[in-house]
C-alpha positions in Angstrom: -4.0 17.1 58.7 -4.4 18.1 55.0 -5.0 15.8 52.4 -2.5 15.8 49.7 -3.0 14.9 46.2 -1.9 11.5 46.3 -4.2 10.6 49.2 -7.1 12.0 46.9 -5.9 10.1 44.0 -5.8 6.5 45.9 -9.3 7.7 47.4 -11.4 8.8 44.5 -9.7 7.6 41.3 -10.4 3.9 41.3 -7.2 1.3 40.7 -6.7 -0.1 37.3 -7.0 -3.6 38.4 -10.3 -3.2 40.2 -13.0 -4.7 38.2 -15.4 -1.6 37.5 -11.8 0.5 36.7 -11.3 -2.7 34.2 -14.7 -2.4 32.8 -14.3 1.5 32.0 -11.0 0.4 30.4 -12.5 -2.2 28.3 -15.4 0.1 27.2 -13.2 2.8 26.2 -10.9 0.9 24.4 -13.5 -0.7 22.6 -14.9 2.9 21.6 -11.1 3.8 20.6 -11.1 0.7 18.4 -14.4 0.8 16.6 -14.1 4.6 16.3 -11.0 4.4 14.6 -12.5 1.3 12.1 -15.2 3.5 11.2 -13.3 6.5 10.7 -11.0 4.7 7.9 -13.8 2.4 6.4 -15.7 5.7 5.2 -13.0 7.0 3.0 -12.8 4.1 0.4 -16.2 3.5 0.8 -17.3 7.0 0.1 -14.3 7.6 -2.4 -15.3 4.5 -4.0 -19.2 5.8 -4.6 -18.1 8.8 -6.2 -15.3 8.2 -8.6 -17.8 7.3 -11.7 -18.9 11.0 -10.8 -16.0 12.5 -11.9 -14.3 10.8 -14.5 -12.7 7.8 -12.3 -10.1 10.7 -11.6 -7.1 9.7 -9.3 -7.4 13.0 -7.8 -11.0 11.9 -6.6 -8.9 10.2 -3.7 -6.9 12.9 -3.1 -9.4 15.7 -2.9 -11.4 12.9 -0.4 -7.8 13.0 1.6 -7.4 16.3 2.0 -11.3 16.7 3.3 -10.6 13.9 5.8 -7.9 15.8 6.7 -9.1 18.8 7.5 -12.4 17.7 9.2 -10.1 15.4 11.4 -7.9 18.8 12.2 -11.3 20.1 13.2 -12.5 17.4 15.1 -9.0 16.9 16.9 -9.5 21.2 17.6 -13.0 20.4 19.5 -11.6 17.6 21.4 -8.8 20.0 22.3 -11.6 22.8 23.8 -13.6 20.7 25.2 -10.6 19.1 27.6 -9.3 22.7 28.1 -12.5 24.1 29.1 -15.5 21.7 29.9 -14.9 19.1 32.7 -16.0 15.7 32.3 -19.7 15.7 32.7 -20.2 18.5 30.0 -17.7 16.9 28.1 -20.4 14.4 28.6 -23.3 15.7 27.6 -22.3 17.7 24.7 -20.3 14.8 23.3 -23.7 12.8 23.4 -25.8 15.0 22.1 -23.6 15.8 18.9 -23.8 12.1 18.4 -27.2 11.7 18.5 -27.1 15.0 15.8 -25.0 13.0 13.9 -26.5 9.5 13.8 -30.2 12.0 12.6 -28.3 12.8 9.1 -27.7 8.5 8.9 -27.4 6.5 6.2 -24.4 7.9 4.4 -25.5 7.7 1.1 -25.2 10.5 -1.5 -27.7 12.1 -3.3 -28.2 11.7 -6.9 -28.4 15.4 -7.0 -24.8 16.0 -6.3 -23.6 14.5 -9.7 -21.6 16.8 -11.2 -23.0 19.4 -13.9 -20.2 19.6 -17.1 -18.3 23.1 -16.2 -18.3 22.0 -12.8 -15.1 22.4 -10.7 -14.5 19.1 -9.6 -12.9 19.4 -6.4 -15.3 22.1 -4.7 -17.7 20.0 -5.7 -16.3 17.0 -4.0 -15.6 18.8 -0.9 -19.4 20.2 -1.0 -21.3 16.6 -1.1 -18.9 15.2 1.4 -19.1 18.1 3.8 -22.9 17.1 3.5 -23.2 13.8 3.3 -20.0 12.7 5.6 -19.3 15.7 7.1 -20.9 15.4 10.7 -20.5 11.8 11.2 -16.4 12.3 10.4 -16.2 15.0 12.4 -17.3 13.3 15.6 -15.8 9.9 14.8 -12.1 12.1 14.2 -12.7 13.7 17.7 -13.7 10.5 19.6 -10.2 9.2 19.7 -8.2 12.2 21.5 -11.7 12.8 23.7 -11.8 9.4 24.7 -8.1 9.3 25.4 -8.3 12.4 27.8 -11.2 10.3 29.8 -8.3 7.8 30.1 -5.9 9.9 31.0 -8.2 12.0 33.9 -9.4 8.3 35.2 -5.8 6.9 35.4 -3.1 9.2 36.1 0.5 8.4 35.7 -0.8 5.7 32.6 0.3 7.1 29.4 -2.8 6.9 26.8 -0.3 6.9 23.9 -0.5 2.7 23.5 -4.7 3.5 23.0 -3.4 5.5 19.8 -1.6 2.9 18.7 -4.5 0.5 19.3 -6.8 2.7 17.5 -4.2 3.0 14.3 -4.8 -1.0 14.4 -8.6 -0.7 13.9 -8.0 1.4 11.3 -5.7 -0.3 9.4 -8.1 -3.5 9.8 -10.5 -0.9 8.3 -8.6 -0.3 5.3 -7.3 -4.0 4.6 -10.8 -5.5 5.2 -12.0 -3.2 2.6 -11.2 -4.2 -0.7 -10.7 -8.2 0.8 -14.2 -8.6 2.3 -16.5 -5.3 2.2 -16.0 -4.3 -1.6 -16.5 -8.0 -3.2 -18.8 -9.4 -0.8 -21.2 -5.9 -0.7 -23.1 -3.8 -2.8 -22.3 0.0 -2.2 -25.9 0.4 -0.6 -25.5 -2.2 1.9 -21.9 -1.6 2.6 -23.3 2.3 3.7 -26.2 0.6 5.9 -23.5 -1.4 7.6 -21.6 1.5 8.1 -24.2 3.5 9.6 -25.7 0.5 12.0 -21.8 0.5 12.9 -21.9 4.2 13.9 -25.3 3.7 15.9 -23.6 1.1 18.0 -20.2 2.8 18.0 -22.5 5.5 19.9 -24.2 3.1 22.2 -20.3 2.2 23.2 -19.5 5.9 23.8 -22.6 6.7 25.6 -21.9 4.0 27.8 -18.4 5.4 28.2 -19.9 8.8 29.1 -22.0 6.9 32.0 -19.1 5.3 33.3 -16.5 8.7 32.7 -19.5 10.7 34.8 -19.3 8.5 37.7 -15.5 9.0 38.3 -14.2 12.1 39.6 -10.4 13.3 38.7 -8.4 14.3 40.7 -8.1 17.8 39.3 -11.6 18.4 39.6 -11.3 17.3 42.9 -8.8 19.2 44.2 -9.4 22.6 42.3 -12.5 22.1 40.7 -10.8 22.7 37.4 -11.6 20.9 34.0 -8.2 21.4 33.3 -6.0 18.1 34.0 -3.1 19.9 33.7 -3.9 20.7 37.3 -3.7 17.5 38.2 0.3 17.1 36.5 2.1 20.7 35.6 4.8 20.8 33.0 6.7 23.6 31.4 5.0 24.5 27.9 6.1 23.0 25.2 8.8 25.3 23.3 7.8 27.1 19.7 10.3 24.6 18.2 9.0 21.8 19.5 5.8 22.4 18.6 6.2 23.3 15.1 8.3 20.3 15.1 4.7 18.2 16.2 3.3 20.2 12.8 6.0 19.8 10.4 7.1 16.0 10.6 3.2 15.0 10.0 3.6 17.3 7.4 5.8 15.6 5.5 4.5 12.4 6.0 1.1 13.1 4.8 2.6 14.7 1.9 4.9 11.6 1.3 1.8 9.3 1.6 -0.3 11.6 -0.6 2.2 12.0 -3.1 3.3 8.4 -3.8 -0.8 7.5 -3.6 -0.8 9.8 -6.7 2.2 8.5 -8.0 1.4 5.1 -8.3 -2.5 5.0 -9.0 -1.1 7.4 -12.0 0.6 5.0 -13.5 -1.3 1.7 -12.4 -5.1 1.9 -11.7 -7.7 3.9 -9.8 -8.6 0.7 -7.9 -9.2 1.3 -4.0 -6.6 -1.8 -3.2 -3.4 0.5 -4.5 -5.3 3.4 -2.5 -5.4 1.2 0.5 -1.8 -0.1 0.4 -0.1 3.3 1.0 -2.4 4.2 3.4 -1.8 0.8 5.2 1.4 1.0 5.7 1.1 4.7 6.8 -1.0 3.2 10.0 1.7 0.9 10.2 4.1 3.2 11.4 2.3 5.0 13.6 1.6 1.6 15.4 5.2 0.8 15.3 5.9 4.3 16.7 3.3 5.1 19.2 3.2 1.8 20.8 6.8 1.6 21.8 9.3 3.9 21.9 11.9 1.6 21.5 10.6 -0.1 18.0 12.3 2.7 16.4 15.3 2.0 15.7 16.6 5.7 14.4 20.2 4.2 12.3 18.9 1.1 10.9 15.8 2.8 9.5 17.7 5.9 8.6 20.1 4.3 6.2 17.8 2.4 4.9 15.6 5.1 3.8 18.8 7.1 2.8 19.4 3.9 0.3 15.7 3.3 -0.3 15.4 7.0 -1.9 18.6 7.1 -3.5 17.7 3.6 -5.2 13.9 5.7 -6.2 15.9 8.4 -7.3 18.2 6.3 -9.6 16.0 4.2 -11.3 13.7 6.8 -12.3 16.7 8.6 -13.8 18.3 5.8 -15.8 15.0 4.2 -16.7 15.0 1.0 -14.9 11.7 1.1 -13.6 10.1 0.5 -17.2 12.1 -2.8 -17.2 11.1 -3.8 -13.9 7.9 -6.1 -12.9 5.2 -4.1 -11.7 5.3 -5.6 -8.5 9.2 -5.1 -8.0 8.2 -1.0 -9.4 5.5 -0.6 -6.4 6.8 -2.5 -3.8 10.1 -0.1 -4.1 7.9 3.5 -4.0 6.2 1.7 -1.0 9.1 0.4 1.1 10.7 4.2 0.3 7.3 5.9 1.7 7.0 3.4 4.4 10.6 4.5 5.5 10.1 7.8 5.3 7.0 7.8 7.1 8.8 5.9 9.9 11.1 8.4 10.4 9.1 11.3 10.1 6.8 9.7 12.9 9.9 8.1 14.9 10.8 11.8 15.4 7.6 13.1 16.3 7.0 10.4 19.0 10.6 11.2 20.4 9.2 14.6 21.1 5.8 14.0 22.5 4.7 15.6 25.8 3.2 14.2 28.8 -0.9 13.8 29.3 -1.1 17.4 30.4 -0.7 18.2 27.0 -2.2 15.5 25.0 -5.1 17.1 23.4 -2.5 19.9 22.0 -0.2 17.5 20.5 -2.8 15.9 18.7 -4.3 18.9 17.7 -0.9 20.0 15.5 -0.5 17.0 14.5 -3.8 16.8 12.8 -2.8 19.8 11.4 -0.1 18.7 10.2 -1.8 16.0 8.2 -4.2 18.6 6.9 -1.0 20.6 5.6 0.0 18.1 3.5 -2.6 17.2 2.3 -3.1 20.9 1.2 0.6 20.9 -0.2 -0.3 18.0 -2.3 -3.9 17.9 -3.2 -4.4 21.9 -4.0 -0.9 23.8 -4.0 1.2 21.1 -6.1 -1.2 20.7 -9.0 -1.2 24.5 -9.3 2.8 24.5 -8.6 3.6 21.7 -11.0 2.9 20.5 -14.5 3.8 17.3 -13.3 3.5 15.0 -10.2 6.9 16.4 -9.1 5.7 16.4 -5.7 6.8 12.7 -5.8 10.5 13.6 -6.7 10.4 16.4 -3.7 9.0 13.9 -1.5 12.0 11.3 -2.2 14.5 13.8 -1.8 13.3 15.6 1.4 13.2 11.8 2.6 16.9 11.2 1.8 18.1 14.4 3.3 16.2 13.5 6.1 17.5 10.0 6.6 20.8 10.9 5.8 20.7 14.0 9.0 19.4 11.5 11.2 21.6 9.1 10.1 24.9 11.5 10.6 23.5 12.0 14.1 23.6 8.5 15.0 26.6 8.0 13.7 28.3 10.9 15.4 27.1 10.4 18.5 26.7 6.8 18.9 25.7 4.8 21.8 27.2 7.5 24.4 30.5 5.0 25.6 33.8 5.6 24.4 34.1 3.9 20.8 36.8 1.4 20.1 39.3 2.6 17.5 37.6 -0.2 15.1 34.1 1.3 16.1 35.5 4.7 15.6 37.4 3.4 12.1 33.5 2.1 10.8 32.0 5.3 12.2 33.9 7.2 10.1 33.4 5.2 7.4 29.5 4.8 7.4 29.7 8.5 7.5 31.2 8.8 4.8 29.8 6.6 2.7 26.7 8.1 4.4 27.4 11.6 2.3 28.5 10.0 -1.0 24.9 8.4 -1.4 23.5 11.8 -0.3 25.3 13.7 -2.9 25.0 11.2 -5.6 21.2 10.8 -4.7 20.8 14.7 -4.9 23.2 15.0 -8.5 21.2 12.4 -9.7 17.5 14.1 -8.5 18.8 17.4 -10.2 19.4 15.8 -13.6 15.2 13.8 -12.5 13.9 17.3 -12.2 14.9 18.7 -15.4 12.9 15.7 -17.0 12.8 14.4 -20.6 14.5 17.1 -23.0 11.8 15.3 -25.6 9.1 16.8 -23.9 7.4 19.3 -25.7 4.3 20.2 -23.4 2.8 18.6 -20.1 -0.6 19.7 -18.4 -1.6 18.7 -15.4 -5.3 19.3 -14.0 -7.8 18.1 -11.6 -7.7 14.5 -14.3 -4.0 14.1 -14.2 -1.2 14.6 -16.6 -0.9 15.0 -20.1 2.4 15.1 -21.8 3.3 15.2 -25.4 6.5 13.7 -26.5 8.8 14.0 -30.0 9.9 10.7 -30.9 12.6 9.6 -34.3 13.2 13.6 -34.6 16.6 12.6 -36.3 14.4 10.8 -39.0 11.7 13.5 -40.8 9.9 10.2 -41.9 9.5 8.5 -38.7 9.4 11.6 -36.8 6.4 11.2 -34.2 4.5 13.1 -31.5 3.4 10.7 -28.3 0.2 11.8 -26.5 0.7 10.2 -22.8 -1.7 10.2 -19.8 0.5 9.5 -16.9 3.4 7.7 -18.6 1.0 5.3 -20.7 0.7 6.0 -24.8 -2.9 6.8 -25.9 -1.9 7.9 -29.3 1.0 8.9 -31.8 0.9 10.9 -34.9 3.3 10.7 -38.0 4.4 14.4 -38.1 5.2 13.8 -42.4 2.0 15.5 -44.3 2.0 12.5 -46.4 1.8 10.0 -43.4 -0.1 12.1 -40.4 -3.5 10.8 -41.8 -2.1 7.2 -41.1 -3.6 5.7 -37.8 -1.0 4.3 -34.9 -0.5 2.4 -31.5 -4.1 0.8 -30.8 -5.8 2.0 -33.8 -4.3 0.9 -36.9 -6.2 -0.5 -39.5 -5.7 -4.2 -39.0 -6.5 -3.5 -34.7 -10.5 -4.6 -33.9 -11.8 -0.9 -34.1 -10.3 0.1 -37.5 -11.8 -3.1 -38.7 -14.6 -2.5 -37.3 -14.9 1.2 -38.9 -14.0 0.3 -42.5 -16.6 -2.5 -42.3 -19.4 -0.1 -41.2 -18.6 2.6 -43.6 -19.1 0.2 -46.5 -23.0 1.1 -47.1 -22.1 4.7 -46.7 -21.8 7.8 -44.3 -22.1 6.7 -40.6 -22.6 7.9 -37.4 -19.7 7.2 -35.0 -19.9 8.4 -31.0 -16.3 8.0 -29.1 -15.7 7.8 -25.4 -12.5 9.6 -25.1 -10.6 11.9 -27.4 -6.8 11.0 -26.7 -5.0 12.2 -29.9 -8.8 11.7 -32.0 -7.0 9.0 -34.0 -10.3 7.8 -35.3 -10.9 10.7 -37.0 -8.6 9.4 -39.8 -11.5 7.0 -40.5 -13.7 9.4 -41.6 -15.5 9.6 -45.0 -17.1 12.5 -46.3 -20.4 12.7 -45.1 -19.8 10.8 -41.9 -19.9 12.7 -38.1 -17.6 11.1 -35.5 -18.6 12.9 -31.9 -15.9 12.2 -29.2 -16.7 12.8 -25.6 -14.1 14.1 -23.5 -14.1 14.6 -19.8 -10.6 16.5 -19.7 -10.2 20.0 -20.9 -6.5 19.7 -21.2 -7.0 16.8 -23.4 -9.1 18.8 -25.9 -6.6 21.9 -26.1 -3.8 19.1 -26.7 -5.6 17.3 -29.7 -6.2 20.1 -31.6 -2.7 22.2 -30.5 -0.4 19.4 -31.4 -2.4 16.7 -33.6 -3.7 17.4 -36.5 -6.1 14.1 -36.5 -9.2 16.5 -35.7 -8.8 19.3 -38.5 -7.6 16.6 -41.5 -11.1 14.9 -41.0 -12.3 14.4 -44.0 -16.5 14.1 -42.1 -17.6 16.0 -39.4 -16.0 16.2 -36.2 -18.1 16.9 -32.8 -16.4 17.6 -29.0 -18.4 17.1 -26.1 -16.9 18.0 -23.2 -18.0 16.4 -20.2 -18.4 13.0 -18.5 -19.1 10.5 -21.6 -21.7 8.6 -19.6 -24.0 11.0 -17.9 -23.7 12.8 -21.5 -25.0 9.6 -23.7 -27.7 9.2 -21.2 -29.1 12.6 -22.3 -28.4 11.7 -26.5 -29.7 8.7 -26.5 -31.3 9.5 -29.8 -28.0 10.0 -31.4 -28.1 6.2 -33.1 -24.3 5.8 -34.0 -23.6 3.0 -36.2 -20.5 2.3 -34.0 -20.3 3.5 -30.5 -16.2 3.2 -29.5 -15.3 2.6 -25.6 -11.8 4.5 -25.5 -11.6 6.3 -22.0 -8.8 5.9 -20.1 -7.6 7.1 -16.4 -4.2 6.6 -16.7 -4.2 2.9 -17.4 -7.8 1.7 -16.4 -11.0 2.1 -17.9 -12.9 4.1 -15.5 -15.5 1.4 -13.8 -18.7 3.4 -14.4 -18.4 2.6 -18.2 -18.2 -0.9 -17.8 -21.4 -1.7 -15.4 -24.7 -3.3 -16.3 -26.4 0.0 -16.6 -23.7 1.9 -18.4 -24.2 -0.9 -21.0 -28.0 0.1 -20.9 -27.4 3.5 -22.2 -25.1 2.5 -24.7 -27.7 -0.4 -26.4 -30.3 3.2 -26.3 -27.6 4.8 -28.3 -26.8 2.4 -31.3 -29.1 1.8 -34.1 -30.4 -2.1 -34.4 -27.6 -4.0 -35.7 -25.1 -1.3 -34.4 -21.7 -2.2 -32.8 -20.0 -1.2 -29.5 -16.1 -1.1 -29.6 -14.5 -1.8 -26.7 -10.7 -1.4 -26.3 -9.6 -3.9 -23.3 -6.1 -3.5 -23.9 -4.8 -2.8 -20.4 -1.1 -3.9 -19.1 -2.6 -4.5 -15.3 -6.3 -5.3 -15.5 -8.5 -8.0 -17.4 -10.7 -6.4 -18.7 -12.6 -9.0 -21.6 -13.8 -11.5 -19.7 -16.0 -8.3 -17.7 -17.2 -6.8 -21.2 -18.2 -10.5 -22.6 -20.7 -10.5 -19.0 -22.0 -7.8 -20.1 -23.0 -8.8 -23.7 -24.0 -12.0 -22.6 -26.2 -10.9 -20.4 -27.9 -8.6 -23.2 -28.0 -11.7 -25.2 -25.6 -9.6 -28.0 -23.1 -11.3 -29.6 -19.2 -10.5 -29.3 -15.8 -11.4 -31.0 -12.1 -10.4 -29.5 -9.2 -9.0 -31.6 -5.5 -9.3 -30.2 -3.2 -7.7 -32.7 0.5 -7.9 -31.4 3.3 -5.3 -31.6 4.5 -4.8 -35.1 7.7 -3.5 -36.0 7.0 -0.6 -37.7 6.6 2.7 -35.7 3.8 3.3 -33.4 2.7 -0.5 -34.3 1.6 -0.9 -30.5 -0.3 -4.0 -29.5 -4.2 -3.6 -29.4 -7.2 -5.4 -27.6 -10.9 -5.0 -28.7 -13.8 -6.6 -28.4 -16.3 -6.2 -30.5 -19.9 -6.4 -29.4 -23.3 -6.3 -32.0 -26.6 -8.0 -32.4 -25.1 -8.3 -36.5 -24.5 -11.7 -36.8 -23.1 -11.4 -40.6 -20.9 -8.7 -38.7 -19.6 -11.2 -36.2 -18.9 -14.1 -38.5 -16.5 -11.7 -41.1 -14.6 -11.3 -37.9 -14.2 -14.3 -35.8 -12.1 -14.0 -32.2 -8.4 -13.7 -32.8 -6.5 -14.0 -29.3 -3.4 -16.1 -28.3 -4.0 -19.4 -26.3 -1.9 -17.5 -23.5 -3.5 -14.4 -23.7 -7.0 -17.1 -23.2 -5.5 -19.1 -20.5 -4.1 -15.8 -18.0 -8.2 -14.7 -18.9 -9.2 -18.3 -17.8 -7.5 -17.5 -14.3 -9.7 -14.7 -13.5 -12.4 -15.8 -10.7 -16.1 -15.5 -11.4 -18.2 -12.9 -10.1 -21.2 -11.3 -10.8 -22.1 -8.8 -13.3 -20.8 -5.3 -12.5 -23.2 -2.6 -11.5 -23.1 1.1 -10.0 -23.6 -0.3 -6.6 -20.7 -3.5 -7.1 -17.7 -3.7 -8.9 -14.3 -5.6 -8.3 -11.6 -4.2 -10.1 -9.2 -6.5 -7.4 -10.0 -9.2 -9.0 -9.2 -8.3 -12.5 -5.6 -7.5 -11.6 -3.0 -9.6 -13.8 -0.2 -11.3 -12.1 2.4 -8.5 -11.3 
């Protein structure tokens, strides 16, 4: 009598519920879990080494993206050869030995050698000290998860191994949540690599015991055929074309969406790894949701909500409401539209997933998929755009999108006969279905045509730089705005008679024009500037004296001198240095300015690496005894004094604070300083000046050590929202 494939199956495969068949379950979905943790606590971590590299740059996290990306689109490819072609015991072997390759090139921890040299381009070199530090490591962890889940699905046929994706999306969004909660306050960057690589080692104990366990089970396809194939063990038809660019596309978009509104809001807000992780977050969250169950998507009640999500993005933007909302209120509506769109986008991909057969494959696109986005945004849109308009496509693809699937619903419904009163609301929702989609797409027209004010924007590897015309109708008040993101770092009277006047946080009576006209008194000085903006300061300048800015952004340079005149009506001598401020002052530390100003901005944050204990090293090597350090903590988001007043304390230096509110002229724009010297005559002409409420939201902040290169919190310097 021949034996069919079931009686092999119930011979050889062992039953779920028998204890060594648990055991192998356990194991591998402890391996699923831990691989998945690892593979998301790298990217902050590694992001978060790097960023004082390169100028604190939003599009370090980006450029980090896309190389995760890509090497998991790589790792999911081997996984996918390795289940077509090697049967389990090689799949074994050479899965173990790229492991112990891998845990060789342990700890994680990047060479001083790979700091950037100034000319430089940033990204390629990004993508070259990850490749070498990260690269192997991510590359295995990325292709443990679809390996591991072809194990499953060769030991236990007719169990789907799509719920071990979900679970594996759950370690990584504990990953990304425990991050900048536990790892990043509790941990220096040093030990929070060593703990990463100790994780990896026993991640690899996990999987070799895995291996073991996966060697000693035959499948059934092996069994029968002797093929490594499991698609002997349960034919299909193949996938159509359609189908399968459908399993590329949808990630697509969602990795785009994700990428875009990352850019979007740490533009605007901070580069702090907590807004990096929040998008992210909620990106897992939907493929949980999705993968877990089919039936937690729900595809009407998310698509209209999206459809008025978007429209409600698009809106706002356009009439300017944003600016009037809380912060909180602003990023909790470019999240909930992301998270909506991401939950359709994934909804619909899970709708069309295939069976086991063809698991590796379906992962394999939609890796691919991710990797295309993250191409879209990261290097196509910056070259595409002057602007982050990848944002505004990204909103309305989502709201054509939602409003299709929507339609859909709607028109075909639950499959019954409708009532006429079910029919009556059908045809209603539709409706008012296509009146938000065409009011949301009129609306996102008049969004992409953008500020008729505008007179240039740049947009580079550092971000975007705009220039505005402001009071045109008024030749006396007329006004050009220089803005990074859509936060003012300098205006300029446009009047001959008035363009020599400083504005917005440098006016005379703010801490740094104080501090200028009080230093100048005894005669030409020496004045070094972190950050060029509009090179306000400039309008300081006595004959005889030399201010040197440093300037990390090319764009930022062409801008000051093609559309502020700041730079050339210097009445001293004016210096440019273009390249990171910091890594520059430690090679001039025998420049001994008289005033050393603090100015740098990434959008609204001052980029962490000029605020730690040993940036604050250099700049004491780069004053002359007495000299002052001026350091502008204004900052809508982040508390930024109480951090600076550590640092001079610990120096034993002395410091004052001036708050200067709005005023009601023109570019009159509320300024925060503090000024830091070993001058105590300095000190006492200028004693703190800050508002009792301004003292008592500082008073809130929690304690924590001094920052340095290898510890920094910016989470808990956020402001309440």
């Amino acid at each position: 009598m021949q034996t069919t494939a079931e009686q092999v199956r119930r011979e050889t495969v062992p039953a779920v519920d028998r204890p060594e068949s648990v055991n192998h379950l356990v194991v591998l979905a402890v391996s699923i879990f831990l691989s998945a943790f690892l593979l998301f606590q790298v990217q902050p971590l590694i992001s978060r080494w790097i960023l004082p590299w390169f100028g604190g740059s939003t599009a370090v996290w980006t450029t980090c993206m896309l190389f995760f990306q890509i090497v998991l689109f790589g790792g999911y490819g081997y996984a996918h050869c390795m289940f077509r072609w090697l049967n389990s015991r090689q799949q074994c072997l050479v899965h173990l030995a790229l492991l112990a390759l891998a845990c060789g090139l342990l700890p994680i921890i990047p060479s001083d050698a790979w700091k950037p040299q100034p000319g430089t381009a940033p990204g390629l070199a990004i993508l070259a000290m990850l490749a070498a530090t990260v690269g192997l490591p991510y590359f295995v962890l990325s292709s443990t998860g679809p390996l591991l889940q072809s194990w499953f699905a060769r030991s236990f046929p007719g169990r789907s191994p799509y719920r071990l994706y979900a679970l594996s999306n759950i370690g990584s969004l504990l990953a990304l949540l425990s991050y900048p909660i536990v790892f990043e306050p509790a941990l220096d960057l040093h030990t929070q690599a060593w703990s990463w690589s100790a994780g990896f080692i026993v991640l690899s104990l996990t999987i070799g015991l895995c291996a073991w366990k996966q060697s000693q089970v035959p499948t059934v396809g092996e069994l029968l055929v002797g093929s490594p194939d499991a698609r002997s063990v349960q034919r299909e038809p193949a996938p159509a074309l359609v189908r399968r660019l459908a399993w590329v596309a949808l990630p697509a978009l969602a990795s785009a969406t994700l990428l875009a509104a990352t850019n979007h809001i740490c533009q605007n807000v901070a580069v702090v790894p907590f807004l990096w992780v929040a998008p992210l977050s909620l990106y897992l969250v939907t493929f949980i949701i999705c993968f877990d169950a089919v039936h937690w998507y729900r595809r009407l009640p998310v698509a209209l909500v999206t459809a008025v999500l978007s429209f409600l993005t698009a809106g706002a933007v356009e009439v300017d409401l944003l600016r009037s909302l809380p912060l909180l209120a602003e990023v909790a509506l470019y999240l909930a539209m992301m998270f909506g769109a991401c939950l359709i986008y994934h909804g619909e991909l899970v709708r069309l997933r295939p069976r086991a057969a063809h698991l590796t494959e379906f992962y394999l696109a939609m890796s691919a998929g991710g990797a295309l986005g993250g191409v879209l945004v990261s290097l196509l849109a910056p070259l595409v755009f002057d602007g982050f308009f990848e944002w505004n496509l990204s909103v309305l693809v989502a709201l054509a999108t939602a409003g299709a699937v929507a339609a859909h619903e709607l028109r075909v419904g639950s499959g019954t006969a409708p009532s006429a009163r079910e029919s009556r609301l059908r045809t209603l929702a539709q409706r008012g279905l296509i009146v938000v989609c065409v009011c949301g797409w009129l609306v996102a027209a008049r969004w992409q045509k953008g500020d008729t004010d505008l007179l240039t924007q740049i947009r580079n590897f550092y971000g975007v730089i705009s220039v505005y015309e402001t009071d045109d109708v008024d030749p006396t008040l007329r006004r050009y705005t220089f803005q990074n993101g859509r936060v003012d770092h300098g205006q300029q009277f446009r009047a001959v008679e008035k363009r020599t006047v400083p504005l917005t946080y440098y006016r005379p009576e703010s801490g740094v024009g104080r501090a200028l006209v009080a230093a100048s008194q005894n005669g030409p000085i020496r004045v070094g500037v972190v950050g060029l903006g509009t090179g306000t300061l400039a309008a300081y300048a006595r004959p005889g004296d030399v201010y040197r800015f440093y300037e990390i952004n090319p764009a930022a340079i062409a801008v000051a001198h093609e559309w502020f005149t700041y730079l050339d009506d210097c009445q001293g001598t004016v210096e440019v240095a273009e390249g990171d401020a910091r890594l520059l002052l430690e090679q001039e530390q025998h420049q001994q300015f008289d005033v050393l100003v603090l100015d740098a901005f990434s959008g609204d944050s001052v980029p962490v690496h000029l605020l730690t204990s040993e940036a604050f090293e250099i700049y004491a090597h780069c004053i002359r005894p007495g000299g002052i350090i001026a350091v502008n903590v204004t900052n809508h988001f982040l508390r930024l004094a109480t951090e600076v007043e550590q640092q001079a304390d610990l120096r034993g230096l002395g410091h004052t604070r001036l708050y200067v509110e709005e005023g009601e002229g023109p570019g009159e724009r509320r300024s925060d300083w503090m000024l830091i010297s070993s001058d105590a005559e300095f000190l006492q002409k200028f004693p703190a000046e800050v508002p009792a409420e301004v003292l008592a939201d500082d008073a809130r902040q929690p304690q924590a050590p001094v920052w340095t290169d290898r510890f920094s919190n910016l989470f808990r310097l956020l402001k309440n929202w």
